[in-house]
KOLLOMI-815149 format. One record per residue (C-alpha): residue in one letter; x, y, z. Coordinates in nm, 3 decimals. Example, Ala and Ser with C-alpha at 12.3 -4.5 7.8 and 13.67 -1.06 7.14 Angstrom:
BEGIN
  res        X        Y        Z
    A    1.230   -0.450    0.780
    S    1.367   -0.106    0.714
***
This chain:
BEGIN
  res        X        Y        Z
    X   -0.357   -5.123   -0.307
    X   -0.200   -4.815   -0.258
    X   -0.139   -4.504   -0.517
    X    0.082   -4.490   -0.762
    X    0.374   -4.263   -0.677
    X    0.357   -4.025   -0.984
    X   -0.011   -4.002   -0.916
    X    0.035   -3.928   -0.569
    X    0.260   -3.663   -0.649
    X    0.051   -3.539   -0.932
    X   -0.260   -3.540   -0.695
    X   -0.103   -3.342   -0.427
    X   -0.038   -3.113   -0.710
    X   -0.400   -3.063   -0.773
    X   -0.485   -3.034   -0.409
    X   -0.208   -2.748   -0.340
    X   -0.261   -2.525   -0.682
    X   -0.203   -2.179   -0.640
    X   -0.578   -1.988   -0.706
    X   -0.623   -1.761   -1.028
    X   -0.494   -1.470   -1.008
    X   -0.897   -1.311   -1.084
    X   -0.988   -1.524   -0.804
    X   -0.699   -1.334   -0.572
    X   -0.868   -0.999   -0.686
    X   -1.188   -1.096   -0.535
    X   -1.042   -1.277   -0.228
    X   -0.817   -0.916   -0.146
    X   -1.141   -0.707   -0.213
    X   -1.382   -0.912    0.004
    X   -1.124   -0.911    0.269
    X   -1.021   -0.536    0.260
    X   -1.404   -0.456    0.304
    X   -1.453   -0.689    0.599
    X   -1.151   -0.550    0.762
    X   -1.296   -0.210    0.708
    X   -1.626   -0.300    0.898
    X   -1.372   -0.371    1.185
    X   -1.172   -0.039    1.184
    X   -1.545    0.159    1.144
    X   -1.645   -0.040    1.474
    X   -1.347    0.115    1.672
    X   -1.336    0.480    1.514
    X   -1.482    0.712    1.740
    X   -1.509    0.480    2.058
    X   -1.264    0.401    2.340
    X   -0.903    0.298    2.211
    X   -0.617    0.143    2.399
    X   -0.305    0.359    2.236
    X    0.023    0.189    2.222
    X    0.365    0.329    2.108
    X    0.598    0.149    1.852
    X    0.920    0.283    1.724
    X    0.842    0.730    1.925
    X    0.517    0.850    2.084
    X    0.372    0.954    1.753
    X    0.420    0.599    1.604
    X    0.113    0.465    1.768
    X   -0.092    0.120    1.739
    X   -0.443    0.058    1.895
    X   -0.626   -0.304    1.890
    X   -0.807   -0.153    1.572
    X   -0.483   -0.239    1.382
    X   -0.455   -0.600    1.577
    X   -0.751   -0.710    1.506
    X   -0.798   -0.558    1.170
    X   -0.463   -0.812    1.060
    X   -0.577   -1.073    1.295
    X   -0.891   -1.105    0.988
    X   -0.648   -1.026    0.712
    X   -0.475   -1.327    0.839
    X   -0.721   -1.558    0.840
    X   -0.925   -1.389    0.565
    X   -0.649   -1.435    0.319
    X   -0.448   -1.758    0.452
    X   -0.768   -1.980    0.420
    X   -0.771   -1.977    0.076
    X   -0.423   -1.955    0.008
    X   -0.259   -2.180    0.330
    X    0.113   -2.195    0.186
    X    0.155   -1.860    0.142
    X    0.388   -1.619    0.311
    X    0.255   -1.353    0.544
    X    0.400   -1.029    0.588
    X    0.203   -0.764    0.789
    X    0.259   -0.462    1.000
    X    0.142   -0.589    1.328
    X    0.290   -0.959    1.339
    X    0.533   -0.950    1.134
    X    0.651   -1.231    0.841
    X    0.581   -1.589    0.859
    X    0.775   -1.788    0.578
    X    0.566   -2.017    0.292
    X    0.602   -2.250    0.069
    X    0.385   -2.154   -0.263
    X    0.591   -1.858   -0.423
    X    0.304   -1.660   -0.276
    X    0.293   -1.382   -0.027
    X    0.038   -1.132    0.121
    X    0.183   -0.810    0.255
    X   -0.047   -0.616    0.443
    X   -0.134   -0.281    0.630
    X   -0.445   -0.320    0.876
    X   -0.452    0.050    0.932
    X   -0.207    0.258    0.745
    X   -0.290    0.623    0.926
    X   -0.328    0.518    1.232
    X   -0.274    0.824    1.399
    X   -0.580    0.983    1.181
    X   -0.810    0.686    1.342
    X   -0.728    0.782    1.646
    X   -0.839    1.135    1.587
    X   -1.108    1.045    1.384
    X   -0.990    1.223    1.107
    X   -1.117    1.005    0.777
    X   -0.827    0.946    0.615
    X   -0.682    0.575    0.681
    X   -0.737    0.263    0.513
    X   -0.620   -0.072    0.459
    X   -0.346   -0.167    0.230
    X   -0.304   -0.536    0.090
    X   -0.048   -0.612   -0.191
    X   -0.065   -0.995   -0.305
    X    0.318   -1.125   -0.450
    X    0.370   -1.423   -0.717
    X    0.704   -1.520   -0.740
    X    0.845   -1.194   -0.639
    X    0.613   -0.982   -0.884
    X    0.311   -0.719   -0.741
    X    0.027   -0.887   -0.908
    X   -0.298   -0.786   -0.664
    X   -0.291   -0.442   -0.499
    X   -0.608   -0.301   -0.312
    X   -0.643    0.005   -0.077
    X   -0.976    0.056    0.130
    X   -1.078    0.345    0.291
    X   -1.433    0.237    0.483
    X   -1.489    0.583    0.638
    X   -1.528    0.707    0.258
    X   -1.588    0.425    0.109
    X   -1.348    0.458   -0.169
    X   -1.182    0.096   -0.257
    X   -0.899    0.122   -0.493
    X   -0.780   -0.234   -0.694
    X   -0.526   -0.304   -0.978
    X   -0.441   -0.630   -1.129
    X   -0.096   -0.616   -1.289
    X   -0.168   -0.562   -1.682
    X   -0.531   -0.498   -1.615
    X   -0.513   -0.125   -1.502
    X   -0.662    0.034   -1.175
    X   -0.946    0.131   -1.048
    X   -1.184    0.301   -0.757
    X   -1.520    0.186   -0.686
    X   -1.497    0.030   -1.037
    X   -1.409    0.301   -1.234
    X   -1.063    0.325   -1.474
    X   -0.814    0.573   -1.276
    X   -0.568    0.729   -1.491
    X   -0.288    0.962   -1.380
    X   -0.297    1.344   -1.445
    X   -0.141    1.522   -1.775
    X    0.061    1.791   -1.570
    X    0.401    1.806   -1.769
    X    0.573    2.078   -1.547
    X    0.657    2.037   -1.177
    X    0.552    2.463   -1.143
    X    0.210    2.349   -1.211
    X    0.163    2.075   -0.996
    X    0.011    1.941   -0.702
    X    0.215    1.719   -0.492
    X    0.245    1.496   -0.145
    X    0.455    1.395    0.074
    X    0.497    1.249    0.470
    X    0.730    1.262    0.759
    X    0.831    0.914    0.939
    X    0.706    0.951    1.298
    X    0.977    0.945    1.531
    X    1.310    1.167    1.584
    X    1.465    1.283    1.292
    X    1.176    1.211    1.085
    X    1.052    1.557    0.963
    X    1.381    1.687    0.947
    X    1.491    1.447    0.708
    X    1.242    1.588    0.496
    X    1.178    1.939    0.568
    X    1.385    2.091    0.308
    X    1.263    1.893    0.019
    X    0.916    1.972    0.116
    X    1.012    2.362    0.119
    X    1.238    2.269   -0.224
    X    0.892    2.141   -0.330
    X    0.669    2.399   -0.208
    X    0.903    2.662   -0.366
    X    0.833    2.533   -0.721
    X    0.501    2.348   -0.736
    X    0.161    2.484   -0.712
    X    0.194    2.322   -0.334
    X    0.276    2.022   -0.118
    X    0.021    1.838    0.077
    X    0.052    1.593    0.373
    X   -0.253    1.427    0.473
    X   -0.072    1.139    0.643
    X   -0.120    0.769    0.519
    X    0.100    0.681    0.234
    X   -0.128    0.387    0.071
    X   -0.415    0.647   -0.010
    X   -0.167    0.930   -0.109
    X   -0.023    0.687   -0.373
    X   -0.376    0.598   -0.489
    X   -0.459    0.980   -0.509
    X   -0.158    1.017   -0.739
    X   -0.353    0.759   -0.982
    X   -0.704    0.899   -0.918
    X   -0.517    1.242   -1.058
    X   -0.557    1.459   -0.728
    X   -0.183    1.429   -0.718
    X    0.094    1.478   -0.990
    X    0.355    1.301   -0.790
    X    0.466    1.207   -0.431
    X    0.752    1.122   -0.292
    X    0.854    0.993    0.096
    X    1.130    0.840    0.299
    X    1.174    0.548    0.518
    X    0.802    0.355    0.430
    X    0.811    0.008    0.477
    X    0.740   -0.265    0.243
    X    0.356   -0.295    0.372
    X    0.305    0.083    0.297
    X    0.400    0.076   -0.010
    X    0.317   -0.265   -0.178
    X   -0.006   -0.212   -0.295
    X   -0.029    0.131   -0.335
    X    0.293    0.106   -0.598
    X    0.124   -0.137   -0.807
    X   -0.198    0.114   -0.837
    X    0.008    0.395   -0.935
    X    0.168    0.230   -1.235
    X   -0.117    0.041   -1.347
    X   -0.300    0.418   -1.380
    X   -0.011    0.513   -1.604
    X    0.219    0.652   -1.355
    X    0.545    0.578   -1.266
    X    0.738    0.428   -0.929
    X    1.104    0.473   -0.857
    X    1.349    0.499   -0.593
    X    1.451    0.844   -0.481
    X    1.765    0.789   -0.744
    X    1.528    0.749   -1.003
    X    1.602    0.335   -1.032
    X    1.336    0.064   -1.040
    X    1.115    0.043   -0.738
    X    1.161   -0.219   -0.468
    X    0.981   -0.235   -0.167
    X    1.307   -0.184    0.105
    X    1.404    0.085   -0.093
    X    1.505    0.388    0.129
    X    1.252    0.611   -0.075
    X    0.990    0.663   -0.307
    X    0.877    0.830   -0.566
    X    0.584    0.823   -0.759
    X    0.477    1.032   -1.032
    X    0.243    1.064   -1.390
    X    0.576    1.035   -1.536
    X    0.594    1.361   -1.678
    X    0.734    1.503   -1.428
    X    0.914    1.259   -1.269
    X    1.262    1.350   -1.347
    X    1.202    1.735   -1.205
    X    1.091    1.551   -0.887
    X    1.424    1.320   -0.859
    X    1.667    1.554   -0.964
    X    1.530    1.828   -0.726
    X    1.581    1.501   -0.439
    X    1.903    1.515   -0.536
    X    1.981    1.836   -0.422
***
């Protein structure tokens, strides 16, 4: 006798249901840490360099196989979701759900061992940034935010910094490798320099967007990031109290030519001086 129709249907259902969103947290976390294992068994050793878009916009196998694990790590539990990562690019779902992902975001610090990369994975629900975690294994730092549950590293709250004047604070930035890239931005970086306490550029824009919640940074702002630079980080900043805009100052999406990201006081100093 066979089933029912509406309890086939219904059944399916069951079998196909999306995880909870606290069970997401923990999936993202456990696989940011075992990609981080991966990246730690590269840095240092032999590394086949590859070029992408210039000669500075490199890629080794560190980054392949870091996302080859993200893939699997994070489609086995959730098998219709969509896929969009530095390395392979987008693959299309069917659940509403979609992993974006960094598998090395500073690659260019790997390769010169300097410890300031990590991995970046932002988790999507019907277009909204619920899951964002950063990972930097050669610190150890892991940064997490659940969307209306704040942020965190290592477990503990993050909040933004109090700094209500851009002349006293300390900000970042970052060039896109590549022709034209640091020109693009050179004069807003000296704009910057001229009226904060200083600009910094350490070079991987996930962690400088979790440094802005962790309060090291007042604000940072950068152009041409992609959407896997940028997903997870974003969500951190705001759920620390800070805020995320375009470079015009408009609600934050993840093409968007530019970002900035702030504590919010002095956000407005930051666009209007981009404006100039």
């Amino acid at each position: 006798m066979g089933i029912p129709a509406i309890v086939g249907r219904n059944l399916r259902r069951r079998l196909v249901r999306r995880p909870a969103v606290d069970d997401v947290l923990d999936i993202t976390v456990e696989a940011a840490r075992a990609a981080g294992k991966v990246l730690l068994g590269y840095l240092g050793g032999p590394l086949e360099l590859g070029h992408k878009s210039s000669h500075a916009d490199l890629v080794t196998q560190a980054d392949r196989a870091s996302e080859e694990l993200l893939r699997a790590r994070l489609l086995g539990p959730c098998p219709r979701a969509a896929f969009y990562g530095e390395e392979t690019g987008a693959t299309a779902g069917t659940s509403g759900e979609r992993w974006i992902v960094d598998p090395l975001d500073g690659t260019t610090n790997f390769v010169h061992a300097f410890p300031f990369f990590c991995v970046s994975i932002g988790y999507e629900r019907d277009g909204v940034m619920e899951i964002g975690v950063v990972y930097n294994p050669a610190l150890d730092e892991l940064y997490a935010a659940r969307r209306g549950y704040g942020a965190t590293r290592n477990g503990e709250i993050l909040h933004v910094t109090r700094t209500e004047s851009l002349s006293e604070a300390l900000l970042c930035t970052g060039f896109k490798p590549g022709p034209g890239g640091v020109g693009r931005n050179l004069g807003h970086f000296v704009a910057f320099s001229d009226r904060s306490h200083a600009v910094r550029r350490v070079g991987a824009a996930a962690l400088d967007l979790c440094y802005v919640a962790l309060g090291a940074f007042d604000g940072f702002w950068e152009y041409g990031l992609h959407p896997w630079d940028v997903a997870a980080g974003s969500l951190i900043v705001r759920e620390a109290g800070g805020r995320v805009t375009n470079g015009e100052g408009l609600p934050f999406a993840l093409d968007a030519p530019a970002i900035v990201a702030s504590n919010g006081h002095i956000h407005n100093e930051m666009v209007t001086l981009l404006a100039e």
